[in-house]
C-alpha positions, 0 to 999 in steps of 0.5 A: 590699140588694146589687145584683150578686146573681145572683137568677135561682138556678138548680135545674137547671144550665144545663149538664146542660140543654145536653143536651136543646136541639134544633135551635132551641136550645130546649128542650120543657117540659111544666107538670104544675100549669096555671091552665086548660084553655087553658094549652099543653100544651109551650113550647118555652123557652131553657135559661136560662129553665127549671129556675130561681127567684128568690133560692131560695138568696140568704141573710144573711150577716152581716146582707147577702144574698148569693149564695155559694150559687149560686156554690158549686153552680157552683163546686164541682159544675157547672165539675168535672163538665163533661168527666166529663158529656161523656165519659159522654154520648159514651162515652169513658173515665171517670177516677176523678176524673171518677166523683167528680164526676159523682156529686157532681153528682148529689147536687147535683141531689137537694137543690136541687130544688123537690121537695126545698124542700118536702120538707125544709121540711115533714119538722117531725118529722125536723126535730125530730130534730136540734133535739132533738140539738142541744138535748140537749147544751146543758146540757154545754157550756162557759159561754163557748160557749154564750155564743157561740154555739157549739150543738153540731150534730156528733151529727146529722151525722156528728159534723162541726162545719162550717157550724154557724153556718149553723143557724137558731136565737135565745138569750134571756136570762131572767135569773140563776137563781143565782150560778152558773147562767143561765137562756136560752130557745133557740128555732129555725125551720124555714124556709129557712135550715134548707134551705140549712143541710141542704143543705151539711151533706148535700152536705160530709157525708152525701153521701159515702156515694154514692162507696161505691157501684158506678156505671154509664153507661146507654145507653137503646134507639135507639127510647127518647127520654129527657126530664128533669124538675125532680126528676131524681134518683130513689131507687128501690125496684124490686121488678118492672116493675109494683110500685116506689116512689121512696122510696129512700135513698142507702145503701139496699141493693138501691135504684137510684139513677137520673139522666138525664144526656141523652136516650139516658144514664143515670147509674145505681147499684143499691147494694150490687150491681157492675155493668157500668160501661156497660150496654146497656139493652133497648126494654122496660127503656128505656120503664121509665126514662122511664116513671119520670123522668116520674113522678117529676117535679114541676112539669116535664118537659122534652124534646128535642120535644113528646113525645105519650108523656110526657103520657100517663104523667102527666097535667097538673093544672088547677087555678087556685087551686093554681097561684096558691097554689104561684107566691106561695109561690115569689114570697114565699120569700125575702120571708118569709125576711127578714121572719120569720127574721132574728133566728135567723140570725147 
């Protein structure tokens, strides 16, 4: 086992937090999943200590855990976004790259939640889906490609080979059937090696949809402080200031995207519509957005100060035996990982 991994794999770059530290350095996070009545309401929490969980994106590769992940999200989408966030929260001009990469950086922050793991982990039928894709063509491959390995994931995903041989799954050979054919069982998981393999795959490839769209930097009213959460990226479906939901997608036409970006700046899209690239939003559409930031939490909502607002939207559930069940799952993820997935990772 490695000793120089980085295991404390953060969901919520450090860097996009910066913005909610106070004068103490801190930031205010509000846990919406408590054990008991007695649990506080905010603890006010370093950056480095919120938005993170052990070995969530550690893997196998080539029978070793590694970290290449974590440096790829910080690589790829944390370094390069930095001045676009700075010229985006302090309202100074935004280049063409600097557009791509807070975008991308937005993308990043959808599929590395905690939301987004369950999500992806519980969706067996959309699962099924690419299975089924991939299994379908098997009986087309070459002898020698079969034999190596090679299961043909292009057709679910935008017909792109890359990282297919991050995709979960295990031959067995049964045996000659006849002098020309071979009978194998494939078999696959859903775990996280499919997450992490989902994850690259949308992030190098479906992603790419996100640039088509038009973007805009929200200014929320000076009386409207906005918090973040750790599922801070909302795919809306807004029909009036009463009646949406968060089932969006990422090309949806007429769905808002919507992610803060400080306490007062949102970074926002509405599909298929040109906006303004800076917009000035009103007190009232100001209480809107951080009505829906809260809702669309998770486990956490984090503020600049304890913010009496926030736990009214969205009132803490207390529950011990949920609590218990939910901190062994996330303790036992990468546990299980090397226990039952092994053999379907190459």
């Amino acid at each position: 086992m490695s000793e120089n991994l980085s295991r404390n794999n953060h969901y919520l770059s450090q860097m996009y937090l910066e913005a909610w530290k106070n004068e103490n350095n801190k930031v205010e996070v509000y846990e919406l999943l408590v054990p008991n009545i007695k649990a506080p309401l905010w603890q006010s929490k370093s950056i480095r200590s919120v938005g993170s969980l052990d070995n969530i994106f550690v893997r196998l590769k080539n029978g070793k855990e590694t970290d290449d992940i974590e440096k790829w999200f910080n690589e790829k989408y944390e370094t390069p976004v930095k001045i676009a966030l700075d010229h985006a929260i302090n309202d100074e001009r935004i280049t063409i790259d600097e557009w791509h990469s807070l975008i991308d950086f937005l993308a990043c922050h959808i599929v590395r939640s905690p939301a987004f793991i369950i999500k992806t982990l519980d969706s067996g039928k959309k699962c099924d889906n690419v299975f089924q894709e991939a299994l379908a063509k098997i009986s087309q491959m070459k002898k020698e490609d079969f034999l190596k390995r090679k299961i043909p994931l292009e057709s679910a995903q935008n017909n792109n080979k890359n990282n297919d041989d991050m995709f979960p799954f295990k031959m067995t050979n049964l045996g000659d059937c006849d002098k020309d054919n071979v009978l194998f069982k494939v078999e696959s998981i859903i775990g996280k090696q499919f997450y992490l393999w989902h994850v690259k795959n949308l992030l190098e490839n479906t992603s790419k949809i996100l640039h088509k769209h038009k973007w805009s930097i929200i200014t929320v009213d000076a009386r409207v402080t906005l918090p973040t959460s750790d599922d801070p990226v909302i795919c809306l479906n807004y029909y009036k200031e009463n009646n949406y939901d968060f089932g969006g997608g990422w090309g949806k036409e007429n769905g808002n995207i919507i992610f803060p970006i400080s306490p007062q700046k949102v970074l926002f899209t509405q599909i298929g519509i040109k906006l303004k690239p800076r917009i000035n939003a009103d007190y009232q559409m100001s209480l809107l957005l951080k009505k829906m930031i809260v809702e669309h939490s998770h486990r956490k909502v984090i503020s600049k100060f304890k913010d009496d607002d926030v736990t009214k939207i969205k009132p803490r559930y207390i529950n011990e035996i949920e609590f218990k069940r939910e901190k062994k799952m996330w303790e036992d993820f990468q546990k299980n990982y090397l226990e039952k997935e092994i053999d379907y990772i190459k």
